[in-house]
Backbone bond lengths (Angstrom), bond angles and torsions (degrees), N, CA, C in turn:
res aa  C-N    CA-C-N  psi(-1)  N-CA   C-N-CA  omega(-1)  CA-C   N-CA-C  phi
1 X - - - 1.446 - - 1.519 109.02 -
2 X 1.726 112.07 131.45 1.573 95.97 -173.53 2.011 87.87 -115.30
3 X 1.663 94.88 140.74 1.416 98.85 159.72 1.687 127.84 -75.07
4 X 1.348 111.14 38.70 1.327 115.01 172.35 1.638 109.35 -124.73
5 X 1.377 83.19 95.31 1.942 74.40 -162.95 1.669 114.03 -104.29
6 X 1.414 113.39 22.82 1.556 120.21 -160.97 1.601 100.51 -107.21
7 X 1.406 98.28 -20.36 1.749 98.92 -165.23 2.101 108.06 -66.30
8 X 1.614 112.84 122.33 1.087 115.35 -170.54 1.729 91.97 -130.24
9 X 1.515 119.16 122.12 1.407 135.70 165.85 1.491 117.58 -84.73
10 X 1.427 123.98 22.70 1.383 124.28 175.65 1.443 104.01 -56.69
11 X 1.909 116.81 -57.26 1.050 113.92 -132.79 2.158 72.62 -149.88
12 X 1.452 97.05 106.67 1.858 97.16 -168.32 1.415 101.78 -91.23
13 X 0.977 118.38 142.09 1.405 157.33 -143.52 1.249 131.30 -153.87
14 X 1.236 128.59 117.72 1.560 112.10 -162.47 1.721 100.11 -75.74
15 X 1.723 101.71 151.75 0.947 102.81 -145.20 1.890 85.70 -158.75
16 X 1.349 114.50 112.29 1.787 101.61 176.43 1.814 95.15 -137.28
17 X 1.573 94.53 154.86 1.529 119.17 -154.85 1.236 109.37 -157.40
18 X 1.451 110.00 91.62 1.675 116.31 -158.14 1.949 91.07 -106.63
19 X 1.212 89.49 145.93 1.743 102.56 -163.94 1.628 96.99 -131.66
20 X 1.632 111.25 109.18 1.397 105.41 -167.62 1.677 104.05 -118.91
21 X 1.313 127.13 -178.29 1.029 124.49 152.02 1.562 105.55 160.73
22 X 1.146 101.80 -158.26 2.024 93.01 -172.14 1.648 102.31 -99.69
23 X 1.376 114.79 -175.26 1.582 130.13 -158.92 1.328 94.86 -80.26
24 X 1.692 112.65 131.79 1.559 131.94 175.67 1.992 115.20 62.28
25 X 1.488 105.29 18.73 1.663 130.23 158.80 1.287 109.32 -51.26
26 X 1.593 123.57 -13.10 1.660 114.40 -157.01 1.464 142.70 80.07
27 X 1.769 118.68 -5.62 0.838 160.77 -176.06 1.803 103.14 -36.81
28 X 1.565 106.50 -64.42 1.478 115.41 -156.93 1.420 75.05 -74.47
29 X 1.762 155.70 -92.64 1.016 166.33 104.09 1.690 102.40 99.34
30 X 1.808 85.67 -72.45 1.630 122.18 -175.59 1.855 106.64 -49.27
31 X 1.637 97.85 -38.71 1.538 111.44 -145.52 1.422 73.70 -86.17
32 X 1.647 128.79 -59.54 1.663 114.44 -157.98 1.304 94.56 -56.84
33 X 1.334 115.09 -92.42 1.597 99.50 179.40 1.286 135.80 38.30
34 X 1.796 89.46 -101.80 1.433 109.68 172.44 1.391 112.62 -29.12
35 X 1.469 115.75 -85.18 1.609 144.33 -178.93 1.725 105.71 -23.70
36 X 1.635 98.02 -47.04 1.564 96.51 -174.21 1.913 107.88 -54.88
37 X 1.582 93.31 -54.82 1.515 110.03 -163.23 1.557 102.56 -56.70
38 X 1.610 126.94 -30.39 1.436 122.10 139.60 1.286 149.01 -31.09
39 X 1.685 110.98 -44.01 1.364 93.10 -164.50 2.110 76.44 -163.09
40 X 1.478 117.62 152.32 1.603 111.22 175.28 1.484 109.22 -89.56
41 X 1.756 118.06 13.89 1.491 124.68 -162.51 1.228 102.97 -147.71
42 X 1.477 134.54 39.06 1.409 119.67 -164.94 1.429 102.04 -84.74
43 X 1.197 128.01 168.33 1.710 152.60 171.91 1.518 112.70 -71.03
44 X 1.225 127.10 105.66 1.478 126.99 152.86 1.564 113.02 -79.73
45 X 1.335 121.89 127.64 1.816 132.67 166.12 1.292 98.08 -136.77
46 X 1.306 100.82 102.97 1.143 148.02 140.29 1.988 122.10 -44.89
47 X 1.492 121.30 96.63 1.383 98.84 -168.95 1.421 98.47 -122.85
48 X 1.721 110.01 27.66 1.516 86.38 161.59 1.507 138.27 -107.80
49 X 1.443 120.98 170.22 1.128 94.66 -168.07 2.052 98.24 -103.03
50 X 1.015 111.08 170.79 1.650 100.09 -172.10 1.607 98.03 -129.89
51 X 1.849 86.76 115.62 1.401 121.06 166.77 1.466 135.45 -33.83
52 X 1.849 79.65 -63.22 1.879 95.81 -163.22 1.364 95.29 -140.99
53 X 1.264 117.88 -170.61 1.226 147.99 161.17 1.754 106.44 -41.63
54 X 1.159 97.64 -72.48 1.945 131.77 -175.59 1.388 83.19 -22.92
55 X 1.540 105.87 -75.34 1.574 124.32 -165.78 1.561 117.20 -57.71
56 X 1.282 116.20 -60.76 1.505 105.99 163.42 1.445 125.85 -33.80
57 X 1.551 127.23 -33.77 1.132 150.90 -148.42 1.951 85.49 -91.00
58 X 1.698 113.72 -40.58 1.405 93.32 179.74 1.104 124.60 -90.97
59 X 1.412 122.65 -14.27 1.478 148.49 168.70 1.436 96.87 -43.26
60 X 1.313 110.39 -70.25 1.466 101.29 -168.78 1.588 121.81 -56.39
61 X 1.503 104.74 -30.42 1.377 97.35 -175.20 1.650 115.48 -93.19
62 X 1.028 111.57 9.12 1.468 128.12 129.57 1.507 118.94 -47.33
63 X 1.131 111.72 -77.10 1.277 121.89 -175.78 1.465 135.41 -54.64
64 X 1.915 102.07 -29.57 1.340 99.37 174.91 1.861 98.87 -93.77
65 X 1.179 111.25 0.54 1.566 92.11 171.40 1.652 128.80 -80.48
66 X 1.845 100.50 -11.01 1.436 111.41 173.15 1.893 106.87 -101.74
67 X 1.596 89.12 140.32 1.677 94.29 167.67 1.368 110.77 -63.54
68 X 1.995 101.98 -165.21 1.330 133.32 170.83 1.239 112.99 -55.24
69 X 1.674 104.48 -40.91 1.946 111.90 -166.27 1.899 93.12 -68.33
70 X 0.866 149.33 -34.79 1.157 119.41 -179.59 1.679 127.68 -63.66
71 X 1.729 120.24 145.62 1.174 87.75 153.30 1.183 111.14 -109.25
72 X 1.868 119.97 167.89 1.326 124.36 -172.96 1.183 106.90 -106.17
73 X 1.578 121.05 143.94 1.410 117.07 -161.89 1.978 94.30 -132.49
74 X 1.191 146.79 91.64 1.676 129.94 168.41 1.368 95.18 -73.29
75 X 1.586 112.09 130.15 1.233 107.32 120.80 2.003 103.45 -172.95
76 X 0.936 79.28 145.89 1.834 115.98 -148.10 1.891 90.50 -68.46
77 X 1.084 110.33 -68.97 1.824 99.85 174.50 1.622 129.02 -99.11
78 X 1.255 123.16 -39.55 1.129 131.43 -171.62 1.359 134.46 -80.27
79 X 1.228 120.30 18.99 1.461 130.84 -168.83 1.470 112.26 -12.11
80 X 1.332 105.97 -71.98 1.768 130.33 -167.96 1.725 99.55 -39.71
81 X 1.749 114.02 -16.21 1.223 84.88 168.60 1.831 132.27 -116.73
82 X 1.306 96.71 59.23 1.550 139.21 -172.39 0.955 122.15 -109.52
83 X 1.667 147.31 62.15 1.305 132.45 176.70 0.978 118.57 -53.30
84 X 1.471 127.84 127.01 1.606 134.14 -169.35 1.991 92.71 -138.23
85 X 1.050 118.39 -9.12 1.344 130.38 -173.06 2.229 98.34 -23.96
86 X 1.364 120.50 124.33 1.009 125.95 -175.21 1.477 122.84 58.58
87 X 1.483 110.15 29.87 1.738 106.92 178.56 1.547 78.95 -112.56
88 X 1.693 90.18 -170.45 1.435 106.72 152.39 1.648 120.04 -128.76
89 X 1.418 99.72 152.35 1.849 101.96 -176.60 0.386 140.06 -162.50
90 X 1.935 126.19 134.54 1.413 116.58 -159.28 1.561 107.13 -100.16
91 X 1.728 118.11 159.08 1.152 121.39 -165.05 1.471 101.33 -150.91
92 X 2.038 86.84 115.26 2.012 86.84 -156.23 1.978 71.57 -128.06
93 X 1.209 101.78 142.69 1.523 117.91 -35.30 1.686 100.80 -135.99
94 X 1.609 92.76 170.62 1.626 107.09 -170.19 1.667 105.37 -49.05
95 X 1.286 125.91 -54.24 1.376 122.89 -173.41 1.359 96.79 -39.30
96 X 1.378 109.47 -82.63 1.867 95.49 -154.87 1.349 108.72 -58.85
97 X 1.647 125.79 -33.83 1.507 113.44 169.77 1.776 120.52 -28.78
98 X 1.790 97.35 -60.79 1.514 85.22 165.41 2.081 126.80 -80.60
99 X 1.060 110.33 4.62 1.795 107.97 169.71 1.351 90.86 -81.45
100 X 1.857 150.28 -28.26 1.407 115.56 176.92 1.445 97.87 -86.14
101 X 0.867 154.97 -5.84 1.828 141.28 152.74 1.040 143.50 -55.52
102 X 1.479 97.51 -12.81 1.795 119.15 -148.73 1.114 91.16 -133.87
103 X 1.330 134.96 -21.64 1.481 131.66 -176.30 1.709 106.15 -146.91
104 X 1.343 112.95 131.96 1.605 107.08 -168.85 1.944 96.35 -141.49
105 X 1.495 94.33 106.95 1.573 98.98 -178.66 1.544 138.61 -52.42
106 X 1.350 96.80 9.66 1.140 114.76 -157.74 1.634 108.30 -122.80
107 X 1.567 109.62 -3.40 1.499 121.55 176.21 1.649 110.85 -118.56
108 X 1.111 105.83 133.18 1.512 116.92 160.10 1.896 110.21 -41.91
109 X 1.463 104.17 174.19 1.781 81.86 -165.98 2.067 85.82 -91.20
110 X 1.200 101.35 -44.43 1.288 93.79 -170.16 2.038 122.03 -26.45
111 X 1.948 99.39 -26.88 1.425 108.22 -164.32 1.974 99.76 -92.68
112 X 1.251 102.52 -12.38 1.397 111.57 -168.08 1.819 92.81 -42.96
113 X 1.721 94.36 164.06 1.593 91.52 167.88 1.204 126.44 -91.55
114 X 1.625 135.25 163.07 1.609 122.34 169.39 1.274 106.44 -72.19
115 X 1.626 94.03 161.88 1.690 91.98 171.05 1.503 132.28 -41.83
116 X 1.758 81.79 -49.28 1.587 105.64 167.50 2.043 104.78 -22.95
117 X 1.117 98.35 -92.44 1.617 111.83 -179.99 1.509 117.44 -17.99
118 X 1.613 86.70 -56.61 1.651 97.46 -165.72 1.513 109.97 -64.98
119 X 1.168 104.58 -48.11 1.340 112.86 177.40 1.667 107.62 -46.79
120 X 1.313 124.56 -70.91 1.442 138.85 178.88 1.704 110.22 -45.20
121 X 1.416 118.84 -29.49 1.329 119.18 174.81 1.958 119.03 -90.16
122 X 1.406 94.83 -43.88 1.866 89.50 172.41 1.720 109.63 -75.61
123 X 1.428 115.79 -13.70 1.691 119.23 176.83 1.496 109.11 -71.93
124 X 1.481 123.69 -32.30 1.238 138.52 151.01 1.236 128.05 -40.54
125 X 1.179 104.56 -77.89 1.376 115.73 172.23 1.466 120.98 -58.71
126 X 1.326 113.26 -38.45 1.863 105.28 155.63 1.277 115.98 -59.96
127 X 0.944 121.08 -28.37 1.685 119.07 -177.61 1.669 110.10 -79.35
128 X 1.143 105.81 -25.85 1.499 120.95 175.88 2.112 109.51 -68.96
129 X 1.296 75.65 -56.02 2.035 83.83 -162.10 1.722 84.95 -74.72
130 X 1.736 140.92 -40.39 1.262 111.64 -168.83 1.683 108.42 -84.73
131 X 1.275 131.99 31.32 1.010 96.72 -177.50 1.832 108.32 -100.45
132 X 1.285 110.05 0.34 1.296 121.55 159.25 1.412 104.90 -53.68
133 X 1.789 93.99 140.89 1.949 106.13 162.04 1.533 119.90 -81.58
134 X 1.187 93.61 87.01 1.220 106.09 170.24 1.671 118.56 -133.55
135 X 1.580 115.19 179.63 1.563 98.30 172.21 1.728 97.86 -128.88
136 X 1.607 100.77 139.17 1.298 104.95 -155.42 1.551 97.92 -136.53
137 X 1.450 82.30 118.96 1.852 103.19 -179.09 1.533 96.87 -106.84
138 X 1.422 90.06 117.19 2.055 110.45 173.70 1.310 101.37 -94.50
139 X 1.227 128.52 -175.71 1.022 133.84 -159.55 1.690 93.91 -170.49
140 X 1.603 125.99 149.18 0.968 104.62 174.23 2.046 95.56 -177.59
141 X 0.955 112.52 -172.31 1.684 120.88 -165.41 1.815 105.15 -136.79
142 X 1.362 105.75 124.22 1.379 123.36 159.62 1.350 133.86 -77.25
143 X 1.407 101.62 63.93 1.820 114.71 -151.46 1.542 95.78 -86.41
144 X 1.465 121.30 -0.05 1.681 119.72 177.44 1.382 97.87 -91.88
145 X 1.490 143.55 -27.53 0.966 122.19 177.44 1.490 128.90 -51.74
146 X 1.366 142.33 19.88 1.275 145.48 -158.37 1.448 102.58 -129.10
147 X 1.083 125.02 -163.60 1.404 128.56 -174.02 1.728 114.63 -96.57
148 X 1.043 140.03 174.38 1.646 118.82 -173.96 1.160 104.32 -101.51
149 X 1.152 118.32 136.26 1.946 134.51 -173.80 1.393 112.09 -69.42
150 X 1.159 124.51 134.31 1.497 129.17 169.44 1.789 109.36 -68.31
151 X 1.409 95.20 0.28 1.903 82.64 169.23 1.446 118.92 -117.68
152 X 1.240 105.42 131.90 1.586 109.28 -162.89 0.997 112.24 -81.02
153 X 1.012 143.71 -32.66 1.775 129.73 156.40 1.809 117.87 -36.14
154 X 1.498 105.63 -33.19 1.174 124.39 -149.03 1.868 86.49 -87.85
155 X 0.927 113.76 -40.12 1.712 128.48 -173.47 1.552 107.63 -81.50
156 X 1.482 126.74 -18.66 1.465 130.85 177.55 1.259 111.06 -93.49
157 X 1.596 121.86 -27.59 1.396 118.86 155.26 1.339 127.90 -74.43
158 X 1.527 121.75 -28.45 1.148 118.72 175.81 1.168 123.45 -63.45
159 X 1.582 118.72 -25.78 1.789 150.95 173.67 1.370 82.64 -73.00
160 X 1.258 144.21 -60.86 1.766 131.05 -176.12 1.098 107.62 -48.92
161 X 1.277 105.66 -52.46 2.195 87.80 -153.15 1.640 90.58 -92.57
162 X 1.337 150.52 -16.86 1.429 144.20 166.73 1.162 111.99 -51.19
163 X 1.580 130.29 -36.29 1.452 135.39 -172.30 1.327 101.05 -96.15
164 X 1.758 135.30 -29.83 0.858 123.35 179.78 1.788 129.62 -84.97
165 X 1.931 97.82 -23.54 1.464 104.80 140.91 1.258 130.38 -47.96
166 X 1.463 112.50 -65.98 1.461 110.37 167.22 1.665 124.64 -37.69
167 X 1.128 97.35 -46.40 1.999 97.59 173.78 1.418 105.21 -65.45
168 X 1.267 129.55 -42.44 1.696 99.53 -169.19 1.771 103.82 -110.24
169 X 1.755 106.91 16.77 1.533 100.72 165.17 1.573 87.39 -77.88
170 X 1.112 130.83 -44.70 1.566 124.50 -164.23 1.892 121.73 -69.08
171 X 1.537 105.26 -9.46 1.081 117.78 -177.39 1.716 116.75 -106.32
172 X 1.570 102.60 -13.63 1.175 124.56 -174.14 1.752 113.04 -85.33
173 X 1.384 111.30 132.26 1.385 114.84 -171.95 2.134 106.04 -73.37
174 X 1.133 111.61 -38.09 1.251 138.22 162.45 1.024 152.97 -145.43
175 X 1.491 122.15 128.43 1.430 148.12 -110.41 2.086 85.85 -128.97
176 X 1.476 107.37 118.31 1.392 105.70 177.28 1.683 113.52 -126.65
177 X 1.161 139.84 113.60 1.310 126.02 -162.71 1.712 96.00 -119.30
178 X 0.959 119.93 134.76 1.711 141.14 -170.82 1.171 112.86 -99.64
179 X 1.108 143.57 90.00 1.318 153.54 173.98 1.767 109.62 -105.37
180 X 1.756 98.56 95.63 1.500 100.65 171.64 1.771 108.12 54.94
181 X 1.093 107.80 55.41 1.629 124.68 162.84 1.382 94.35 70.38
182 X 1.068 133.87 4.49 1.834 134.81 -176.27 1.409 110.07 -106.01
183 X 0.888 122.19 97.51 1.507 136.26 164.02 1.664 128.11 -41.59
184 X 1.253 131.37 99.34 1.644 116.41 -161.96 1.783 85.06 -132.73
185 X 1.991 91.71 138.04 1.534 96.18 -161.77 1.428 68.44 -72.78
186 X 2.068 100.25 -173.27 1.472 110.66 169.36 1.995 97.06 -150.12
187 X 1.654 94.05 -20.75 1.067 90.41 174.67 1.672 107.09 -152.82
188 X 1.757 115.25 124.92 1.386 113.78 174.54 1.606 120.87 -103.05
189 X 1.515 92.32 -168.72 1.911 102.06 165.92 1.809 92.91 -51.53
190 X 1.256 99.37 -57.16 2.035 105.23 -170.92 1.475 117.84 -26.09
191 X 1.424 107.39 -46.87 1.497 113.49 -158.27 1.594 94.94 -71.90
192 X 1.407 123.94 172.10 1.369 146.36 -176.52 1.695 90.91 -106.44
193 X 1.325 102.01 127.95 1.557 117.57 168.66 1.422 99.70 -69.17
194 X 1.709 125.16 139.76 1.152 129.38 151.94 1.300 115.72 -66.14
């Protein structure tokens, strides 16, 4: 049973529904789900990039939990250049979306970007890929809920993806927070946009 019971595909409409909560909450799970009970063809984007072994190892089990009807889309920064116009799709997930912004393997750290940047460039680029009609289930991690890290790299990303939650909780029609495989709205159609 999903507590999002307003969503109607007669007539598609952009439409975004960010589903947050902490690591192994049920989140990615929640989002297929949902997406399926949407549409028998929805869009998987995929934005991470894979490290190690470890990581491949979760990819897949990602992967064998979705059928044929999906299609699968990688790509790690650029969404906006994806026409998805009238599907639906889930997009797991915001964290690593912002770890390729915030960190670029290909720069010394001194050249890395500030938050500042990063922030101003993936806020872009969300504004870019949602302005298509589509309905777009994010997916994403509450990595500020913990105590603050004595490593400062570790504390400038957490300031990334908190502000960058905050930007598309505020852009988002509904707000889903996952507590231990339990889904609790936080924000609906009901509420008044700030």
């Amino acid at each position: 049973m999903f507590l999002i019971f307003k969503l109607t595909l007669r007539v598609m409409k952009k439409r975004i529904i960010m589903i947050t909560g902490g690591q192994r909450s049920g989140k990615s799970q929640y989002a297929e789900k949902l997406a399926l009970s949407l549409s028998n063809s929805p869009v998987y984007m995929a934005t991470a990039h894979v490290w190690d072994d470890e990581f491949r190892k979760r990819v897949e089990i990602h992967q064998r939990r979705r059928g044929d009807q999906w299609t699968n889309i990688e790509e790690e920064k650029e969404l906006s250049r994806h026409n998805i116009s009238g599907r639906v799709a889930v997009i797991d997930c915001i964290t690593l979306w912002c770890t390729n912004f915030f960190f670029s393997r290909s720069k010394a750290e001194w050249e890395q970007p500030s938050v500042e940047e990063a922030l101003a460039a993936i806020q872009s680029e969300f504004d870019r890929f949602t302005a298509q009609d589509a309905t777009f289930i994010f997916v994403t991690n509450e990595i500020g809920s913990g105590g603050v890290s004595d490593n400062s790299i570790q504390r400038r990303f957490t300031d990334l993806e908190g502000w960058m939650n905050q930007y598309v909780a505020s852009r988002a029609d509904e707000v889903v927070l996952m507590v231990s495989g339990i889904p609790v709205v936080i924000k609906s159609d009901n509420d008044d946009k700030v």
